[in-house]
C-alpha positions as CSV (number, residue, x, y, z in Angstrom):
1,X,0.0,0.0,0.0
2,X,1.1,3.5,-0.9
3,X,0.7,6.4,1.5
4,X,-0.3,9.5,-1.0
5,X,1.2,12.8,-0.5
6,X,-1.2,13.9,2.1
7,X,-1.1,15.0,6.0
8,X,-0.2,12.1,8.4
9,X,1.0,12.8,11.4
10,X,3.2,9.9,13.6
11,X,1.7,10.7,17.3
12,X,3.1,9.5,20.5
13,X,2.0,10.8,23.9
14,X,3.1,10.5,27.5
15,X,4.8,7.2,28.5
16,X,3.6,5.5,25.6
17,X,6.1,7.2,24.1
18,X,9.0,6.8,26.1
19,X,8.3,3.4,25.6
20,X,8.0,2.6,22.2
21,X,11.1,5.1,21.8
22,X,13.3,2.9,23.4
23,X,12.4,-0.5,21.9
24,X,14.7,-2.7,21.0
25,X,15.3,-1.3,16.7
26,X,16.1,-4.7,14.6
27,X,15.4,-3.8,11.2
28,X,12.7,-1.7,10.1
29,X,8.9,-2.7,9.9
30,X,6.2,-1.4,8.0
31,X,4.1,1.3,9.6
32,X,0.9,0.6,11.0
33,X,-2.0,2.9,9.1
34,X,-4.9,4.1,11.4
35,X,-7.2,5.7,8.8
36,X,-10.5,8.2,11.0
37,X,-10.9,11.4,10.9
38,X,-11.3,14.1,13.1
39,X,-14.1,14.0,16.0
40,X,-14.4,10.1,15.5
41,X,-14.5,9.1,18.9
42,X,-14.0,5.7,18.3
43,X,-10.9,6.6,16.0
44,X,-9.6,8.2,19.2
45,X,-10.1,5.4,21.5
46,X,-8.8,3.3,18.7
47,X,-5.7,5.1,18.2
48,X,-5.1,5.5,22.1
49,X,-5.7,1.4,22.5
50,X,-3.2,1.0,20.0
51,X,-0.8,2.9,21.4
52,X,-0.9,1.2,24.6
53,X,-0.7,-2.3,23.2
54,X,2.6,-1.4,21.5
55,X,4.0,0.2,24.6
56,X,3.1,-3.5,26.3
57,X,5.0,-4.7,23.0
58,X,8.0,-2.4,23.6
59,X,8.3,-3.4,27.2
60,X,8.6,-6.7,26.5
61,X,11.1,-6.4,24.0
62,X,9.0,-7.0,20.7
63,X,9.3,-5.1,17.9
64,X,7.1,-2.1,17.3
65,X,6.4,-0.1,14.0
66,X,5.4,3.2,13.9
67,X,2.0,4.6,13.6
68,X,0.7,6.8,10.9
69,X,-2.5,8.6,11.5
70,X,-4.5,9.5,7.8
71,X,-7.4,11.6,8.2
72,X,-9.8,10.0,5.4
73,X,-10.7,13.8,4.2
74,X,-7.8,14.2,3.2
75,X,-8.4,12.0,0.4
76,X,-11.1,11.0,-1.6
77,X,-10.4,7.7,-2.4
78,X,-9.6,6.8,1.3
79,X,-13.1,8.6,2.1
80,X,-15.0,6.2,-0.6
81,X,-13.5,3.1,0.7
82,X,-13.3,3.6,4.7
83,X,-15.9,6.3,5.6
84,X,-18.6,3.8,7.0
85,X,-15.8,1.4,8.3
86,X,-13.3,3.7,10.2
87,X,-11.3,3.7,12.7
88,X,-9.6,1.1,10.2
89,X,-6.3,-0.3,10.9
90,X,-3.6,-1.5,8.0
91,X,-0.7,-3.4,8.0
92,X,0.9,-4.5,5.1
93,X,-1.6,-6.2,2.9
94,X,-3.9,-7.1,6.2
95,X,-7.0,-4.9,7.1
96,X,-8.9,-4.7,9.9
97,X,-12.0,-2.5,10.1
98,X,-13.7,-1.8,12.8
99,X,-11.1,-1.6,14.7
100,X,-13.0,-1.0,17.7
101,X,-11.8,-2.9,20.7
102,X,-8.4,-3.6,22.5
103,X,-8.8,-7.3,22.2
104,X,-9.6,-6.9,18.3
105,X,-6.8,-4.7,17.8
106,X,-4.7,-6.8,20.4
107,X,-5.3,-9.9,17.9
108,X,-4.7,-8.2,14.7
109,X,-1.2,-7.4,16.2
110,X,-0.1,-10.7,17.3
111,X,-1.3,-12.0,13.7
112,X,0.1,-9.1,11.9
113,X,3.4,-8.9,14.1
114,X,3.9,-12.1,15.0
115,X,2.3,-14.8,12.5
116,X,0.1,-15.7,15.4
117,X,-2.7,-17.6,14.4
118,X,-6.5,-15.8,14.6
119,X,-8.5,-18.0,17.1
């Protein structure tokens, strides 16, 4: 997948970001793509869920891509595929939409991240 030239911004806030700052750097991953938009509150909860399931990653020594943020109206072809299935999280070639919950977002890591199985 190619990111367009549009606005993305990487966030990290608080401890989160000390933490994922000083994981352990092998070689480089892909980013993770969290495609909202502003005001969505479950893009928010999403994106702060994330961010504290890769500091849990960093602490234990996994590795941890970055996070890009894309704001879906920014673009129109991101708006005609994701606006009625946002927050929507990307990695790679895998999707998950709906990326509502900790535990769904927690298992799309360890498959994306990790090859671990869906169960």
């Amino acid at each position: 997948m190619v990111v367009a030239a549009h606005t993305v911004r990487v966030r990290f806030r608080g401890d989160v970001a000390g933490a994922l700052q000083s994981a352990p750097v092998n070689a480089p991953l892909p980013h993770l793509i969290l495609y909202g938009r502003p005001g969505c509150h479950l893009c928010e909860d999403a994106h702060e869920a994330l961010l504290a399931l890769l500091a849990r990653r960093a602490e234990t020594g996994l590795p941890v891509p970055g996070v890009v943020d894309c704001n879906i109206e920014d673009d129109e072809a991101w708006h005609a595929r994701y606006a009625f299935t946002i927050p929507v999280l990307t990695y790679g070639d895998r999707e998950l939409e709906l990326a509502t919950s900790p535990m769904k977002i927690g298992r799309f890591l360890a498959e994306a991240l990790d090859g671990a199985p869906e169960p």
